[in-house]
MOPAC internal coordinates of N, CA, C and O (Angstrom, degrees):
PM7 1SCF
backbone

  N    0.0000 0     0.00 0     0.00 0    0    0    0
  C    1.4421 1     0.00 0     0.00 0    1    0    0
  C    1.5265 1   108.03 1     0.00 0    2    1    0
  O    1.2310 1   115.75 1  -105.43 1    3    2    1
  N    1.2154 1   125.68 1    74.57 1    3    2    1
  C    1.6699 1   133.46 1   154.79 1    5    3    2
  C    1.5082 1   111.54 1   -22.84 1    6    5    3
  O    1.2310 1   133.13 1   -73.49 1    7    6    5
  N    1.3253 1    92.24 1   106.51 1    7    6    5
  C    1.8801 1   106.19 1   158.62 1    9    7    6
  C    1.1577 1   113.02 1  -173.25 1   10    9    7
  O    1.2310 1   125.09 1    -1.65 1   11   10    9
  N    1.2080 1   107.83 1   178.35 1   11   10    9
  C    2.0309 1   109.82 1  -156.70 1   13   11   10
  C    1.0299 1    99.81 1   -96.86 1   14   13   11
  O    1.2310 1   109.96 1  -157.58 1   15   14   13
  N    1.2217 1   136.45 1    22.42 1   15   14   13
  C    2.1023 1   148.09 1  -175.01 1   17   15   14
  C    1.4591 1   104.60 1  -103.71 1   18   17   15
  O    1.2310 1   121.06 1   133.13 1   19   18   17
  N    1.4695 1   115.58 1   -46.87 1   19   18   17
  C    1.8426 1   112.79 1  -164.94 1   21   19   18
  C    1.5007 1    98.74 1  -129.16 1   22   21   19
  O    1.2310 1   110.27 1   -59.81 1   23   22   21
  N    1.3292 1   135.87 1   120.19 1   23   22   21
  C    1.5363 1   114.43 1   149.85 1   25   23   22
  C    0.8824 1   140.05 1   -41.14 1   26   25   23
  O    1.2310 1   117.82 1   178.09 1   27   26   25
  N    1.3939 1   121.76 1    -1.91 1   27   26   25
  C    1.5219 1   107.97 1   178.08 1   29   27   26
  C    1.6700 1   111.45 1  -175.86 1   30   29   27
  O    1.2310 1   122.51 1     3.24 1   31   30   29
  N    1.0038 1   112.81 1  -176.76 1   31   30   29
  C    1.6406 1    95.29 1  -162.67 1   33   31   30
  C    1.4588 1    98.97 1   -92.85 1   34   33   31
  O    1.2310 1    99.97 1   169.87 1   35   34   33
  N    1.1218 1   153.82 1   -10.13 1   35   34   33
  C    1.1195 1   163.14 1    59.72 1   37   35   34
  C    1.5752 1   111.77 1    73.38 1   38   37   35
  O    1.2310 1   123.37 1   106.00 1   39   38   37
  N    1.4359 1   111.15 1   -74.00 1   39   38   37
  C    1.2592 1   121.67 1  -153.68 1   41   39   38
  C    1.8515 1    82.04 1  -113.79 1   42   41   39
  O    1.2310 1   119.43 1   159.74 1   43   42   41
  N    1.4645 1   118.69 1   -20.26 1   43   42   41
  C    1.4049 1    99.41 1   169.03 1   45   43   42
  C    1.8175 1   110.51 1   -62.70 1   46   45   43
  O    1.2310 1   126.15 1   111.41 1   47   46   45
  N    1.1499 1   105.78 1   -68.59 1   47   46   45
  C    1.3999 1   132.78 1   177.44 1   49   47   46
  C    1.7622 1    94.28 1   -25.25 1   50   49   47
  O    1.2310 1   114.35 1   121.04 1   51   50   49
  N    1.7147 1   128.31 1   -58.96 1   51   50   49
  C    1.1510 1   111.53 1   178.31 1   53   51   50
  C    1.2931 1   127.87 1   -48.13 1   54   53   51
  O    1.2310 1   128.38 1   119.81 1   55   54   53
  N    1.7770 1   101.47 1   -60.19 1   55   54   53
  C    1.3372 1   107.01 1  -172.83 1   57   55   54
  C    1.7096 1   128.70 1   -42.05 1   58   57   55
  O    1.2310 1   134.65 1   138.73 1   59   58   57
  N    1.6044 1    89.27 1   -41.27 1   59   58   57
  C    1.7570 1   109.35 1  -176.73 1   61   59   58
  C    2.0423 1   114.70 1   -72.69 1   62   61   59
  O    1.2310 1   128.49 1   156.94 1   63   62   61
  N    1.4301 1   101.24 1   -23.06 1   63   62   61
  C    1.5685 1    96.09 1   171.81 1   65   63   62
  C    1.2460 1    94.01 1   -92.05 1   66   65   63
  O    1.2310 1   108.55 1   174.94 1   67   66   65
  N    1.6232 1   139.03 1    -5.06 1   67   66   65
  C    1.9029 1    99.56 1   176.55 1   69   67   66
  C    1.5743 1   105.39 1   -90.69 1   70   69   67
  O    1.2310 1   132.45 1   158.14 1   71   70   69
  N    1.2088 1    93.56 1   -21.86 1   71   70   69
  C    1.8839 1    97.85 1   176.56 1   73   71   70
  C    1.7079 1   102.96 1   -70.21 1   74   73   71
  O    1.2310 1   114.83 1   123.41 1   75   74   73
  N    0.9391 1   127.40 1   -56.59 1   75   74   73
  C    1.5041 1   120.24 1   171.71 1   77   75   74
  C    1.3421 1   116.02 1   -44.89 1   78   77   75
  O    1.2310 1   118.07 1   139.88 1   79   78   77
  N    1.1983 1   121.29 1   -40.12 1   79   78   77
  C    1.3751 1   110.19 1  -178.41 1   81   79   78
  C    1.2707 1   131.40 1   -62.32 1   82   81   79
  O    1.2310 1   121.85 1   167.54 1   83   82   81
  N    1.5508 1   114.07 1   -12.46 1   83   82   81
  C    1.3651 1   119.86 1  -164.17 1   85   83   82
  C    1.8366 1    85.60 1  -100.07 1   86   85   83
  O    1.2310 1   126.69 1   135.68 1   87   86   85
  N    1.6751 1   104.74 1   -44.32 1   87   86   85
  C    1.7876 1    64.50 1  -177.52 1   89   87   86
  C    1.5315 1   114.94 1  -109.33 1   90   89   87
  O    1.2310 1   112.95 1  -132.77 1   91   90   89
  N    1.1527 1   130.92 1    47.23 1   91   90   89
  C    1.8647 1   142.24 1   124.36 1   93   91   90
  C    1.1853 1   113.36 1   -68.58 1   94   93   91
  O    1.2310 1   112.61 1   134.74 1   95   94   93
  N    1.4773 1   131.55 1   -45.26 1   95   94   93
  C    1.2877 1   132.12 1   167.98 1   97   95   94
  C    2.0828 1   103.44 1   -39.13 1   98   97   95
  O    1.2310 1   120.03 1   114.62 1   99   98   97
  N    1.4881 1   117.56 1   -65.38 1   99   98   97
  C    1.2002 1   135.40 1  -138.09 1  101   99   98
  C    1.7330 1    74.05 1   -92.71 1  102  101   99
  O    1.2310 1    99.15 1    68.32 1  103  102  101
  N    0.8271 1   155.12 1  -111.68 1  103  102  101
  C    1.1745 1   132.36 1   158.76 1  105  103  102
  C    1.7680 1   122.77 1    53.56 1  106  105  103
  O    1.2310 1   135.37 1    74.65 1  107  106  105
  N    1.2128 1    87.86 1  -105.35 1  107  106  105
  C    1.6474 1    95.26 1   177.74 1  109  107  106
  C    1.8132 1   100.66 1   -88.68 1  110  109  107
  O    1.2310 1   111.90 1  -134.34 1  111  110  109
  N    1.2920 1   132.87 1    45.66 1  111  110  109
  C    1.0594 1   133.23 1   161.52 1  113  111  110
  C    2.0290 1   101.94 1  -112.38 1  114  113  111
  O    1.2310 1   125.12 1   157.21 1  115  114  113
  N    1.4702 1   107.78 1   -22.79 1  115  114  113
  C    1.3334 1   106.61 1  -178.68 1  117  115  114
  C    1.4520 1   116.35 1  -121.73 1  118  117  115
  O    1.2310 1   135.91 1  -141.60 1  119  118  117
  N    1.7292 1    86.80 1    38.40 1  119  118  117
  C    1.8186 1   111.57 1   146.52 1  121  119  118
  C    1.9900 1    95.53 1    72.99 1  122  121  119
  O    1.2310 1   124.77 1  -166.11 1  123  122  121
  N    1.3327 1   108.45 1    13.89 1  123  122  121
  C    1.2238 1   102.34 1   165.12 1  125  123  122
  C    1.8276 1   130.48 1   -95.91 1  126  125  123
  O    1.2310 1   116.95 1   -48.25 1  127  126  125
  N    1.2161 1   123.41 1   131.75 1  127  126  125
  C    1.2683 1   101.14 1  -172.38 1  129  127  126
  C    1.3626 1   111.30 1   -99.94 1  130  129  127
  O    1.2310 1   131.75 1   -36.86 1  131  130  129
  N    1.4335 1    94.91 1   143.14 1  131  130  129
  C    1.6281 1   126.28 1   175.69 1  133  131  130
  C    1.5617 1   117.44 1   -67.62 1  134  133  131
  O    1.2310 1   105.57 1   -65.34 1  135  134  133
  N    1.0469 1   144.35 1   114.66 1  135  134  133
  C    1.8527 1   144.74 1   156.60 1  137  135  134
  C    1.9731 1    84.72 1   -98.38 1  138  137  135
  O    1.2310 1   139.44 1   -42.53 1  139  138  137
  N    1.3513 1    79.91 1   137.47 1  139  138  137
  C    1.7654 1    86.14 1   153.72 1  141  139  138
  C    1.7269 1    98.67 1  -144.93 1  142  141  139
  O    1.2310 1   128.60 1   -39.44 1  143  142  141
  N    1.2233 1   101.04 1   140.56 1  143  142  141
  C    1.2350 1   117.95 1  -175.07 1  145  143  142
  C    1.5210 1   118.07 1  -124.10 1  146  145  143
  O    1.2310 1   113.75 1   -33.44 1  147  146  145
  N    1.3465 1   129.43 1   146.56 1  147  146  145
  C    1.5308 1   113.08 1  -152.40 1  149  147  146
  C    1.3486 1   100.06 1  -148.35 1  150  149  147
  O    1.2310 1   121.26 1  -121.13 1  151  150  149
  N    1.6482 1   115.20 1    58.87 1  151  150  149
  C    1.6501 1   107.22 1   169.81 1  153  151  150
  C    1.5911 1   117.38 1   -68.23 1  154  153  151
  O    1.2310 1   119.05 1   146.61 1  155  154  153
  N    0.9814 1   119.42 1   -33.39 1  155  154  153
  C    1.2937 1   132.67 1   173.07 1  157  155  154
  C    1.7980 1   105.36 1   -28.54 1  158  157  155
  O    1.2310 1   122.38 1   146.80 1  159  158  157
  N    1.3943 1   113.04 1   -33.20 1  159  158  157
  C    1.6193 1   118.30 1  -160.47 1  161  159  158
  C    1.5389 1    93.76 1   -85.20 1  162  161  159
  O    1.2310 1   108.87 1   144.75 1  163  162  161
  N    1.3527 1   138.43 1   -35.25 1  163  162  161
  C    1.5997 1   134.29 1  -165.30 1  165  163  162
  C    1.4081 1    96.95 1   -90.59 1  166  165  163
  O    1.2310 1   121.99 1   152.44 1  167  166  165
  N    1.4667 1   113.80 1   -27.56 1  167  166  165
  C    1.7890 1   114.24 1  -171.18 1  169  167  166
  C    1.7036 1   110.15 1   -74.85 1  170  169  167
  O    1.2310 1   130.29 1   147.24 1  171  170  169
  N    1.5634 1    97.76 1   -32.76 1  171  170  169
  C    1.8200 1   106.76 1   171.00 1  173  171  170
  C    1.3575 1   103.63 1   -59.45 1  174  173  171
  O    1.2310 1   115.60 1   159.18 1  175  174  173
  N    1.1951 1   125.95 1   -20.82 1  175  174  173
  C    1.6840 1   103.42 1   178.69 1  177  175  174
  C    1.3180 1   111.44 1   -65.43 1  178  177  175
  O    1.2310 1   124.98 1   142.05 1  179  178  177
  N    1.4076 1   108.03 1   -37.95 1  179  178  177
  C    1.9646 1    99.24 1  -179.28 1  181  179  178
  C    1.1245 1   126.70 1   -91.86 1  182  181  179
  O    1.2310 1   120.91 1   171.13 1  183  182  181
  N    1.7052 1   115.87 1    -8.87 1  183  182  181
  C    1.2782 1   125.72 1  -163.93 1  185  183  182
  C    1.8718 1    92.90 1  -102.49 1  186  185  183
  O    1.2310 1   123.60 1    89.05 1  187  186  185
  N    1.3294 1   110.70 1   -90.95 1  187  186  185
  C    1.1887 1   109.88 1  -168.47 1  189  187  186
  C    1.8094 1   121.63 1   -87.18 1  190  189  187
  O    1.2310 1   120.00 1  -166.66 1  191  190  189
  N    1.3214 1   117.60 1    13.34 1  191  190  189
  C    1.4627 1   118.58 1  -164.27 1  193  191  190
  C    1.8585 1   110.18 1  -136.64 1  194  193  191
  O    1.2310 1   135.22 1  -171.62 1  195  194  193
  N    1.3547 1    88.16 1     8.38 1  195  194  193
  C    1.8031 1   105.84 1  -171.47 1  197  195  194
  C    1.6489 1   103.79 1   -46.81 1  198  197  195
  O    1.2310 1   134.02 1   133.01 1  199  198  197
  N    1.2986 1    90.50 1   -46.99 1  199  198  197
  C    1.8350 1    80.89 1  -178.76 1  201  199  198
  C    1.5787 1   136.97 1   -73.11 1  202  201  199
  O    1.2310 1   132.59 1   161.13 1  203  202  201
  N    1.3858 1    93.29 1   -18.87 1  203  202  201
  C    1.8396 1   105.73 1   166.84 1  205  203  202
  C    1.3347 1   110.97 1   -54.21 1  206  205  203
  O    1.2310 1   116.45 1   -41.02 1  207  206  205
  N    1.3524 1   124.35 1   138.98 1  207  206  205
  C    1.1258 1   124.38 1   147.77 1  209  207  206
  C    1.4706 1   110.43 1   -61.73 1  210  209  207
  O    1.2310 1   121.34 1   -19.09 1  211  210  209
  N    1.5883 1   115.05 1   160.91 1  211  210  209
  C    1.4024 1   148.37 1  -171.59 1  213  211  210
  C    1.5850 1    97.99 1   -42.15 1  214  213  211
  O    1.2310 1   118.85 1   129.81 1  215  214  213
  N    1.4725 1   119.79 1   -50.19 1  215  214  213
  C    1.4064 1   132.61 1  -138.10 1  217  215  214
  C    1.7395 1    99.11 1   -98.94 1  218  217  215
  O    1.2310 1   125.53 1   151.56 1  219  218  217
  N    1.9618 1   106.99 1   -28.44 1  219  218  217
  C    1.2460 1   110.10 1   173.19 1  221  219  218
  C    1.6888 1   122.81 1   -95.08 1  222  221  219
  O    1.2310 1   131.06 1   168.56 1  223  222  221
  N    1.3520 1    96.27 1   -11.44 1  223  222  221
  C    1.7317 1   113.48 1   171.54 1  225  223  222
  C    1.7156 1   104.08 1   -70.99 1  226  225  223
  O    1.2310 1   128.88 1   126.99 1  227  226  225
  N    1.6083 1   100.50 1   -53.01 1  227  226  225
  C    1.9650 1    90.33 1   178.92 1  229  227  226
  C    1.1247 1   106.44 1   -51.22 1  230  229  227
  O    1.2310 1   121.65 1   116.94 1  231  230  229
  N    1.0070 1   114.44 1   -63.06 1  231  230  229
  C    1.9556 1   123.78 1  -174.33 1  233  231  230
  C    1.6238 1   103.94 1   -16.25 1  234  233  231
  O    1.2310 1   128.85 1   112.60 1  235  234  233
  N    1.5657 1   100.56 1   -67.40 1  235  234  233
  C    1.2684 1   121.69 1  -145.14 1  237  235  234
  C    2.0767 1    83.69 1   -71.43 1  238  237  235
  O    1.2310 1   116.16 1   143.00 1  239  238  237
  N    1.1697 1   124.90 1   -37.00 1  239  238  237
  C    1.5807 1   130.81 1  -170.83 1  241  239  238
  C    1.5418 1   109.25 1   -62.37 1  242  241  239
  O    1.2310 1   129.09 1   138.15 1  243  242  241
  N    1.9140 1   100.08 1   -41.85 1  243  242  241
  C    1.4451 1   101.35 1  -175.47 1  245  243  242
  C    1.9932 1   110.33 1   -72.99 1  246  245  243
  O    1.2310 1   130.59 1   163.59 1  247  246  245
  N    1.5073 1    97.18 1   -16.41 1  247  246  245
  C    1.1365 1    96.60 1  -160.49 1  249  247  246
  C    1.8633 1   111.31 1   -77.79 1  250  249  247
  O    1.2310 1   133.82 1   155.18 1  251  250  249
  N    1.5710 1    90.89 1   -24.82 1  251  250  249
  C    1.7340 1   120.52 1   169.43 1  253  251  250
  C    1.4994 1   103.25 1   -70.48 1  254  253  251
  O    1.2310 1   111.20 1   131.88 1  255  254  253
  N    1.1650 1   134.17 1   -48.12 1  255  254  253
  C    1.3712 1   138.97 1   155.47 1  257  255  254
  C    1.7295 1   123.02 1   -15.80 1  258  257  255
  O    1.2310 1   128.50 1   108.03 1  259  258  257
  N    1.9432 1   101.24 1   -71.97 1  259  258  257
  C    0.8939 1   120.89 1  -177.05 1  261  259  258
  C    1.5628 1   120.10 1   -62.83 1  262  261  259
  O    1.2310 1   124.87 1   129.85 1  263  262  261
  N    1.5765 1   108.26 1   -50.15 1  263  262  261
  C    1.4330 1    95.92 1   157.99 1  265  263  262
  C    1.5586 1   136.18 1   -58.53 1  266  265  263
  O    1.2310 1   117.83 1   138.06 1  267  266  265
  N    1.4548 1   121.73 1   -41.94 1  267  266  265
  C    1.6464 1   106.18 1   138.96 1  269  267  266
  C    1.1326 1   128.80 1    -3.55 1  270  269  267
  O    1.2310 1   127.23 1    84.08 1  271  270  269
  N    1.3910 1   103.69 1   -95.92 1  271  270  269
  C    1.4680 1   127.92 1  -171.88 1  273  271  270
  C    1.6374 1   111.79 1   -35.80 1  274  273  271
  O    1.2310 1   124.86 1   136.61 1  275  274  273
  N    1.8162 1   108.28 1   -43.39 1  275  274  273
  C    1.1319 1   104.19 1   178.79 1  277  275  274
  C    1.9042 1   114.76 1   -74.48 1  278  277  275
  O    1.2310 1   118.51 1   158.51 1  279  278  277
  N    1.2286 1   120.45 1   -21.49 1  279  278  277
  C    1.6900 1   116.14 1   176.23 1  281  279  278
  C    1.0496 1    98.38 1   -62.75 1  282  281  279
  O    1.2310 1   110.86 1   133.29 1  283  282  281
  N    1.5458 1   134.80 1   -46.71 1  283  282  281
  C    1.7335 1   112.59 1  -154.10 1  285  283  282
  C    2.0435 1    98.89 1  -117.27 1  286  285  283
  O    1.2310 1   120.82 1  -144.01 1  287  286  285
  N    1.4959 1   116.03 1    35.99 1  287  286  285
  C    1.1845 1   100.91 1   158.02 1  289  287  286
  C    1.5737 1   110.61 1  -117.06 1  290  289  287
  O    1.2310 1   120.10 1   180.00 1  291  290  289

């Protein structure tokens, strides 16, 4: 995600799962349940990830994954 705030999607992707975490935490702490749903990740293949090959787009999906995974465990 290009912008003049993070170099790289990288350090965007960090910043934005520690801030998420606090409110998914607060969230399902007041007995509400959370769905997160992530079309946004298959639509980056044509929008922002067109030029990766197949093999560097998963990478980059699992890697969107992993930060997930890390807000709501």
């Amino acid at each position: 995600m290009p912008n003049k705030f993070y170099q790289d999607d990288d350090e965007y992707m960090e910043k934005l799962s520690l801030l998420m975490t606090n409110e998914y935490k607060a969230i399902t702490h007041a007995k509400i349940q959370l769905q997160l749903d992530c079309p946004d990740l298959a639509l980056a293949r044509h929008m922002s990830y067109k030029s990766l090959s197949d093999e560097d787009f998963l990478k980059r999906a699992e890697k969107q994954i992993e930060y997930l995974n890390n807000c709501i465990s």
